[in-house]
BAGUZA-473716 format. One record per residue (C-alpha): residue in three letters; y, z, x. Coordinates in steps of 0.25 Angstrom, whole numbers, plus 5000, padded with zeros to 4 digits. Layout:
<pagus>
ALAYZX;...
</pagus>
This chain:
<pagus>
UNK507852675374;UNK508552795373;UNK509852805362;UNK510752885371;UNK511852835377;UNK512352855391;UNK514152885388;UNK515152885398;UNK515053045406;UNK516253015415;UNK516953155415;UNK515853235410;UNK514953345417;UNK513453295416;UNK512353365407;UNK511353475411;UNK510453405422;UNK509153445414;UNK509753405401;UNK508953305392;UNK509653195384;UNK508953155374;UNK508953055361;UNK508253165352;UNK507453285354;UNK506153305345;UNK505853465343;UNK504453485338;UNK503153375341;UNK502453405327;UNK502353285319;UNK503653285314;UNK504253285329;UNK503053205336;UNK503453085322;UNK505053095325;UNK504753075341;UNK503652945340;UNK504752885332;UNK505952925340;UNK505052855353;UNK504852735344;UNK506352705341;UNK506752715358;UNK507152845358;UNK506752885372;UNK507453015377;UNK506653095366;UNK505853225367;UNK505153315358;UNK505153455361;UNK503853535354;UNK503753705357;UNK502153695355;UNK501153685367;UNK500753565362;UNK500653445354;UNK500253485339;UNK501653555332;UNK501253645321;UNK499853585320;UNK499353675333;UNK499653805325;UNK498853775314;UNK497753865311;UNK496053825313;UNK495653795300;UNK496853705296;UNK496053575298;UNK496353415297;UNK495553425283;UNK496353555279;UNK497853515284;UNK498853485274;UNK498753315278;UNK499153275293;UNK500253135294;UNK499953055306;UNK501053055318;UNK501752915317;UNK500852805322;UNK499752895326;UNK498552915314;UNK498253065309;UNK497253125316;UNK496053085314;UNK495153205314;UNK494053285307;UNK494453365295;UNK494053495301;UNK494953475315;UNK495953585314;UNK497253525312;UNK497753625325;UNK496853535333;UNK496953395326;UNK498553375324;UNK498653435339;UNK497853315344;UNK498453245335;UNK499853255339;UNK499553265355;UNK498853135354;UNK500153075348;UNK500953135357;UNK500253075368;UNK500152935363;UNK501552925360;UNK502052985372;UNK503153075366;UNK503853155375;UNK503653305370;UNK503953435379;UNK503153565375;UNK503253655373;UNK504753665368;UNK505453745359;UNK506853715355;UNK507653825354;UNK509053775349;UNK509653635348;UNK511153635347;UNK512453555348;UNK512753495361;UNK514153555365;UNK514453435374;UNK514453355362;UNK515453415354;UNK516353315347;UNK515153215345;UNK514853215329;UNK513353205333;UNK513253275348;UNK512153295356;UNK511053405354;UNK510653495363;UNK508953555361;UNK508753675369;UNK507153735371;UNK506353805379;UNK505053795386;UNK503653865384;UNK504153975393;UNK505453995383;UNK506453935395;UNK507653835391;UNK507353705393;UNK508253595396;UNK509253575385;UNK509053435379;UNK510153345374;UNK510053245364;UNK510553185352;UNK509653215342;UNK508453325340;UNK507453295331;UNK506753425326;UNK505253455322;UNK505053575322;UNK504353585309;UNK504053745305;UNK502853805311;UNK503653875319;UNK504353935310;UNK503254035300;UNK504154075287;UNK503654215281;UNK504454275269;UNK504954395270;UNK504054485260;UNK504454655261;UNK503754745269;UNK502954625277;UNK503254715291;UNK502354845285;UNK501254735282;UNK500054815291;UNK499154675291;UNK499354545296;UNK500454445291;UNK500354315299;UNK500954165293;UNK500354025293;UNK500854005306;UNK499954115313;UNK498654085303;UNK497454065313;UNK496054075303;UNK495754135291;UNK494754215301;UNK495954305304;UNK496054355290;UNK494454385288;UNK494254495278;UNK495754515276;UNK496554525262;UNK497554395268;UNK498754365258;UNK499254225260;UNK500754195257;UNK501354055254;UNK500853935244;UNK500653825255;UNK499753755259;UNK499453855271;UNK499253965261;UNK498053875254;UNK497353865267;UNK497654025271;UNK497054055259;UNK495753985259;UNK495354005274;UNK495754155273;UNK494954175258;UNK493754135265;UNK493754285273;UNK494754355269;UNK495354375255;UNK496754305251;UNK497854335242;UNK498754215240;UNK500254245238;UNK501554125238;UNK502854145229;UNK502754025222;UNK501653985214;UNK500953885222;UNK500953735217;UNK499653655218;UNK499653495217;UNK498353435209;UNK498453305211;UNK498353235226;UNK499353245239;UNK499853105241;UNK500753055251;UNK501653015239;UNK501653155235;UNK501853205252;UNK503153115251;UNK503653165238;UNK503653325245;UNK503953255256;UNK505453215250;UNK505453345241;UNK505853425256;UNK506653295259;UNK507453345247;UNK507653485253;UNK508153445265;UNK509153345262;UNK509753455255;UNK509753555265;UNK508853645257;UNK507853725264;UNK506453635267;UNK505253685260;UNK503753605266;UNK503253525261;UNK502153565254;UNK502953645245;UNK503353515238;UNK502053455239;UNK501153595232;UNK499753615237;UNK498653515233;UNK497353575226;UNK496153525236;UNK494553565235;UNK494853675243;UNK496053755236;UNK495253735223;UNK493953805229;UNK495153915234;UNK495753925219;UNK494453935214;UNK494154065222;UNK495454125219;UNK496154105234;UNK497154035228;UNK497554135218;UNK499154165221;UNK499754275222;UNK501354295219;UNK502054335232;UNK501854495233;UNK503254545234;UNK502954655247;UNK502054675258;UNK501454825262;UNK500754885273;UNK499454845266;UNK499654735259;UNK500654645248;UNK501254695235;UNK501054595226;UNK501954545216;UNK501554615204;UNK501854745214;UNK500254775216;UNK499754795230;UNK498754695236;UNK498254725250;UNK498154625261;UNK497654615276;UNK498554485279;UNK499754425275;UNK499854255278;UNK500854195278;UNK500954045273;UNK502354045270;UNK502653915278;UNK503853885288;UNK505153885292;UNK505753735298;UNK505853775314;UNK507453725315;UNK508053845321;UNK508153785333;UNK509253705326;UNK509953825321;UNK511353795332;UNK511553655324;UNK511853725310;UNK510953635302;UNK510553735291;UNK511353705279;UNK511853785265;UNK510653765259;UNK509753805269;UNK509153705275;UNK509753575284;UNK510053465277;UNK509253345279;UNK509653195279;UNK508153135281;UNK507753195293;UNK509153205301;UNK510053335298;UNK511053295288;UNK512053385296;UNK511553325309;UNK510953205310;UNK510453225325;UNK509453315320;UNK508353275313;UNK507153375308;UNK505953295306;UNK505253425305;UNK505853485294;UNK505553455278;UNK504653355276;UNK504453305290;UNK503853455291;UNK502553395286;UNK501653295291;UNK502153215277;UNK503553185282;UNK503453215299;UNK503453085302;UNK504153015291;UNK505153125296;UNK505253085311;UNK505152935311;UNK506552965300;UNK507253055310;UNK507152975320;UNK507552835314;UNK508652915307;UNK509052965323;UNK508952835328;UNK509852765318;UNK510852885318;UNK511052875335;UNK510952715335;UNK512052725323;UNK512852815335;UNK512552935325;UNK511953015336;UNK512453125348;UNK513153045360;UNK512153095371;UNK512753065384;UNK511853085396;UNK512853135404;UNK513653235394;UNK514153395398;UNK513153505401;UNK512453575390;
</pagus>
């Protein structure tokens, strides 16, 4: 049953005809938002949505390049109740999680409009005086027109960050005369064949760049920090300790760092083989870029054809930027997945639950922490029949 109540309206001009009043809305249907929705269904919550700006089931996972296979993926967390995927190793994971997810979506029924893109959720002025009032979610369609405003008490977002490409700002990158491109845009090595490519960053990205694109082109291998390498085994032991490493950040306010960057890279077979024939061997970060090329460090010259880009992601949360969230320490402070400042907003695609680690640990908390809060009488007051928007 739905957790809205109906209050009394006698006196009070109705809403919007097309308005929606909701329980929550989920943005983003990648695992994170697909977890937080199954659950949300599962506790009774009916007048839910999920609003995802791709074409398609997938998130993320469509934009990945070729040659990033089930075998080569940085491990895949089944959706709740629904077993990982189980495909060959050399499936691309563009393909695999896709299918994946659409078959996930179809079994449970989830109702999910796309493509969606959120543009702004804000305070609903009709609710001004409530200590918790409504939201009001604003989007547009495919063809970039408003869509009907929705109304609810609590937004849950999943945005995660592949939307959001983070390039540093290096001099003179704008007289660069080659190609710069970032993770984001990476297609196939085959692009690059021939070509002096210079890889930035010390992620896990990077590692794969470096050993597709050695294989017909020549590398050069630049991060700022001296990258760490882990010899013993992943295990899910060691998964949840990084996992409460970003915890700590975000209960603090402090900006969020991935994952990964608390876990180090894990030596396998293949980066061995790589170290061995000197693709791994780092460069410090140059310090400008010319017409033709990168000034190294030590001030000396080196030529390139290509920059890339592996210098991770932004969290997407400016749509979130009218409810003032951001604190002194620049990030948003977190109490477990709910904004400590606001409790009607939950980011379950942000920190940990921006891996597939801690997604749906990450939405089944925000949602039984959302449900407690409303049946505690915590929540927005969402009458059906309030003033217009």
């Amino acid at each position: 049953m739905s957790l809205l109540a109906s209050g009394n309206t006698a006196g009070r001009s109705r809403v919007e005809p097309d308005m929606e009043l909701l329980d929550a809305v989920v943005i983003g249907a990648g695992q994170a938002g697909l977890s937080a929705a199954y659950h949300l269904r599962r506790r009774g919550m009916e007048d839910v949505v999920v609003l995802d700006a791709e074409d398609g089931p997938g998130g993320a996972w469509r934009h990945r390049w070729d040659s990033l296979t089930m075998a080569t993926v940085n491990g895949i967390r089944e959706l709740p109740d629904a077993p990982a995927p189980g495909v060959g190793g050399d499936v691309p994971a563009n393909v695999a999680v896709p299918d994946y997810f659409a078959e996930f979506e179809a079994r449970t029924g989830l109702e999910i409009r796309r493509p969606v893109r959120v543009t702004r959720v804000e305070e609903d002025p009709a609710g001004a005086g409530q200590r918790q009032g409504p939201l009001l979610v604003r989007a547009v369609g495919a063809d970039g027109r408003a869509l009907p405003v929705l109304r609810t008490r609590a937004v849950l977002n999943a945005t995660g960050t592949w939307t959001r490409p983070f390039v540093p700002a290096v001099p003179g990158a704008a007289e660069f005369r080659g190609r710069q491109l970032h993770t984001a845009e990476y297609v196939a090595a085959d692009e690059f064949a021939g070509q002096r490519v210079a890889v930035v960053g010390g992620g896990i990205s990077a590692l794969g760049h470096l050993q597709e694109i050695a294989e017909v082109g020549e590398t050069r291998w630049y991060t700022r920090r001296e990258p760490i390498f882990r010899e013993d085994e992943f295990t899910e032991e060691a998964g949840r300790e990084a996992v409460a490493g970003v915890w700590d950040a975000v209960r603090e306010g402090r900006p969020v760092g991935s994952v990964v960057s608390h876990t180090g890279l894990l030596w396998t077979p293949a980066l061995r083989r790589a170290a061995r024939r000197g693709i791994l061997d780092r460069r410090p970060m140059f310090s400008r870029i010319v017409p033709g090329g990168v000034i190294e460090a030590d001030g000396t010259r080196t030529p390139v054809d290509a920059i890339l880009w592996a210098t991770g992601f932004r969290h997407e949360l400016r749509h979130l930027r009218p409810l003032g969230l951001t604190g002194p320490l620049g990030g948003i402070a977190m109490d477990g997945t709910a904004v400590a400042a606001d409790p009607r907003i939950h980011l379950v695609g942000h920190g940990p639950g921006a891996s597939t680690i801690g997604a749906n640990r990450a939405g089944r908390a925000a949602v039984n922490r959302l449900v407690r809060d409303l049946e505690a009488g915590l929540g927005a007051s969402l009458d059906r029949e309030l003033v217009r928007a």
